[in-house]
C-alpha positions as CSV (number, residue, x, y, z in Angstrom):
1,X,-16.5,-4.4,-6.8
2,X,-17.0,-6.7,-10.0
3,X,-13.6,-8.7,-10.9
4,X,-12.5,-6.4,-13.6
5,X,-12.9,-3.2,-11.9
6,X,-11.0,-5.0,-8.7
7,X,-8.0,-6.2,-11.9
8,X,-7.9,-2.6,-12.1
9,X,-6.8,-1.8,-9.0
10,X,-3.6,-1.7,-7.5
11,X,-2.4,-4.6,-5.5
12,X,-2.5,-4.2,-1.6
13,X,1.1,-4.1,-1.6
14,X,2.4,-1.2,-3.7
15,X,-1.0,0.7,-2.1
16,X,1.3,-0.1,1.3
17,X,4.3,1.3,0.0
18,X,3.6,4.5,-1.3
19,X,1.5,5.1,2.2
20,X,5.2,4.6,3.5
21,X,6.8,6.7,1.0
22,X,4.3,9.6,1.0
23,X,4.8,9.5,5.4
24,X,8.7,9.4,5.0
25,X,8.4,12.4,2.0
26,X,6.6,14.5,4.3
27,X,8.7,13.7,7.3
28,X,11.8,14.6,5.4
29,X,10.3,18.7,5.1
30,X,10.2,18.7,8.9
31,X,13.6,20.7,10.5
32,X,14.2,22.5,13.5
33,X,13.9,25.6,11.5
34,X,10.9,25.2,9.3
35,X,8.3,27.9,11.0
36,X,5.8,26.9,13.5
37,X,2.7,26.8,11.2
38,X,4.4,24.4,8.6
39,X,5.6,22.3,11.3
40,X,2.1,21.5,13.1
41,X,0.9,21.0,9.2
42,X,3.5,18.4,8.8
43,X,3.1,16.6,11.7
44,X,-0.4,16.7,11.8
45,X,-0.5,15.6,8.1
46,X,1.7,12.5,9.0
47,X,-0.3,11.7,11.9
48,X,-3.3,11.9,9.7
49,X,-2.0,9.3,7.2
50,X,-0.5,7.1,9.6
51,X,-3.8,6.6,11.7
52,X,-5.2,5.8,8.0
53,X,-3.0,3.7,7.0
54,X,-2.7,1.4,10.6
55,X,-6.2,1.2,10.5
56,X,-6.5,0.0,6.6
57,X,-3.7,-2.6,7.0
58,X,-5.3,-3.8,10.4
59,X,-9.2,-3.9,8.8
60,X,-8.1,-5.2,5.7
61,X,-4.0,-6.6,5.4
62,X,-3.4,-7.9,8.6
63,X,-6.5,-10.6,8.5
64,X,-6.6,-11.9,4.8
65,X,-2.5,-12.3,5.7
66,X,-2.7,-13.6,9.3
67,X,-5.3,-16.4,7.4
68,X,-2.5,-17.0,4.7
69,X,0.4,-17.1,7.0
70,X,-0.9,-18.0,10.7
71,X,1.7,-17.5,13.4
72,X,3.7,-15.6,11.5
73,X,6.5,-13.5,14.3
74,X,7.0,-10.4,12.2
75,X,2.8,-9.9,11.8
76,X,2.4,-10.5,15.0
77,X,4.6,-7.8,16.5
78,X,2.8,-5.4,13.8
79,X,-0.1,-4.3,15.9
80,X,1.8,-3.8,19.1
81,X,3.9,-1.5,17.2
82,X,0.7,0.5,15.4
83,X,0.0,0.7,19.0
84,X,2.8,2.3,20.3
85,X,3.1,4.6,17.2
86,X,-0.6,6.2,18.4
87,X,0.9,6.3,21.6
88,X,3.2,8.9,20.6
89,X,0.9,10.5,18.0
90,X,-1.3,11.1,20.9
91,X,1.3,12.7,22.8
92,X,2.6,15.2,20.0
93,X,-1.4,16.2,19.4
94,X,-1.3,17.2,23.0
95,X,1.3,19.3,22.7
96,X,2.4,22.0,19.7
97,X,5.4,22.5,18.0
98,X,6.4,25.7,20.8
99,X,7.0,22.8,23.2
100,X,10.8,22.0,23.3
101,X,10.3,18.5,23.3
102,X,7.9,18.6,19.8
103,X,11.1,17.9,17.0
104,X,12.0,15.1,19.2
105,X,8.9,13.6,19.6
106,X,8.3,13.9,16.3
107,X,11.4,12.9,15.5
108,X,11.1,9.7,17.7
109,X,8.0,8.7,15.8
110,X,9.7,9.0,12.4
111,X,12.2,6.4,14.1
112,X,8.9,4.2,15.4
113,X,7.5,4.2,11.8
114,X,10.9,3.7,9.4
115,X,11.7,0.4,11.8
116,X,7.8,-0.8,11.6
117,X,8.2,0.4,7.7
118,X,11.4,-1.6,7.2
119,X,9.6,-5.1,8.7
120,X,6.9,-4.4,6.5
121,X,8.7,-3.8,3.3
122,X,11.5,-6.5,3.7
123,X,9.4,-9.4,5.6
124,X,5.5,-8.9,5.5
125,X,5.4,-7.4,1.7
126,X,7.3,-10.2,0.3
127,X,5.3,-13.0,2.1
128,X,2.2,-11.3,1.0
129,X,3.0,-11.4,-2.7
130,X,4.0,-15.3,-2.4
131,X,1.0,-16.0,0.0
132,X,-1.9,-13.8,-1.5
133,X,-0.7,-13.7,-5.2
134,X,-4.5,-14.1,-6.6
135,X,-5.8,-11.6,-4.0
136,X,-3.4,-8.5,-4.2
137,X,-5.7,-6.6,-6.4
138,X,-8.9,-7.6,-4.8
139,X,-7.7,-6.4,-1.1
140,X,-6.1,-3.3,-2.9
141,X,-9.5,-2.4,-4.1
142,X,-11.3,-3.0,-0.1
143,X,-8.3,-0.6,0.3
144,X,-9.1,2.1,-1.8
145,X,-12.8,2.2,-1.0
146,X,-12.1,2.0,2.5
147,X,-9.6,5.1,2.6
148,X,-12.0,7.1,0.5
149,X,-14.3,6.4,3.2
150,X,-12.1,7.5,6.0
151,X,-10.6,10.3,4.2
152,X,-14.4,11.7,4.1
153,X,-14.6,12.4,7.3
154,X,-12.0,14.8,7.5
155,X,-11.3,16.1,4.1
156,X,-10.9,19.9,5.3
157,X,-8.1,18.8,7.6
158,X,-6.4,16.5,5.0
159,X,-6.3,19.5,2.5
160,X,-4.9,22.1,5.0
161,X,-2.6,19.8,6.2
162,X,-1.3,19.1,2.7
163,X,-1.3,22.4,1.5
164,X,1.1,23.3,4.6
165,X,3.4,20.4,4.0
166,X,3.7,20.9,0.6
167,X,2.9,24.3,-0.4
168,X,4.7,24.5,-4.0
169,X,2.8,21.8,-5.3
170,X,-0.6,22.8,-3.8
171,X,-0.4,26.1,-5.2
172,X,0.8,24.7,-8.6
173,X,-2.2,22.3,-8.5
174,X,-4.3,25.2,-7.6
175,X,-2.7,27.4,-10.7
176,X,-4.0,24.6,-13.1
177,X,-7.4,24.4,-11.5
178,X,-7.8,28.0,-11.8
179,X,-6.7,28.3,-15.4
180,X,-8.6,25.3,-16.0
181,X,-11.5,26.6,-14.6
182,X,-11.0,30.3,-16.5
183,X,-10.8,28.0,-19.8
184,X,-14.2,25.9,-19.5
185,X,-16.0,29.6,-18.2
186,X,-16.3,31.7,-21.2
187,X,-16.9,28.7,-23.6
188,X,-20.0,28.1,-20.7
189,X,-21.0,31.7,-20.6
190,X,-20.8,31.5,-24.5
191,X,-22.8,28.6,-24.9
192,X,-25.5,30.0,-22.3
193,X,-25.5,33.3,-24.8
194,X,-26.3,31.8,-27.7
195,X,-28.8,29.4,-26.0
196,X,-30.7,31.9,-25.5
């Protein structure tokens, strides 16, 4: 990516923490009562985006930092921690959300990810912005071409996922596509007319 397209980019960092804010949104729709359906869609949705975004900080984050801050305690204890948080995503995806022990489960991984989250965002963030100051934008652009790339191979299960964890605003984004759409077809269908 050329150096202005990469200026326009967001920096590594805030990419980071709206992947932690978007996981902790969706978490927060998950109760005890919310139907079956919405809860696999949930958990299955934050499972999605945390195996994206442990992969993207450990492709991409992790290294350019670990070369800016070697031996750094707080990084080092990052990976063993994305480790154990598949650990459990692995045992939620063999169960479903019938199994009495699924809120907890998913509960406990919530806990995993908010204490990984809170390292990140009060130690590793910080030192990142100091340490890679003229590279935040660069490595947010490896970011965003990288998740586009993993998101591709499983759109249809992002998009079901996130229309069951939040339905209100996938069916209002829908509304506007449709009406959108219904706008841009007869001025088609008239311009097709009179073309021929």
């Amino acid at each position: 990516m050329p150096d202005n397209a990469a200026s326009l980019s967001p920096s590594i960092t805030a990419m980071i923490r709206l992947d932690h804010m978007h996981v902790l949104a969706a978490s927060h729709r998950y109760h005890a009562s919310t139907p079956w359906w919405r809860k696999r869609a949930i958990v299955n949705g934050v499972c999605a985006a945390l195996e994206i975004h442990a992969q993207l900080e450990e492709e991409i984050f992790y290294p350019a930092l670990s070369s800016a801050l070697p031996g750094d305690e707080t990084l080092a204890k990052s990976r063993p921690e994305h480790d154990e948080m598949r650990a459990t995503i692995a045992k939620l995806r063999a169960m479903g959300p019938e199994n009495a022990a699924y809120d907890g489960l998913f509960h406990q991984l919530i806990r995993e990810v908010a204490h990984h989250v809170a390292d990140e965002e009060a130690v590793l963030l910080p030192a990142a912005e100091r340490a890679l100051k003229q590279e935040l934008r660069t490595l947010g652009a490896q970011m965003t071409r990288r998740r586009m790339q993993l998101l591709g191979e499983r759109p249809m299960e992002i998009a079901v996922n996130t229309a069951g964890t939040f339905p209100l605003a996938t069916a209002l984004l829908a509304t506007t596509v449709v009406l959108a759409l219904r706008r841009c077809l007869p001025r088609s269908r008239r311009a097709l007319r009179d073309e021929y």
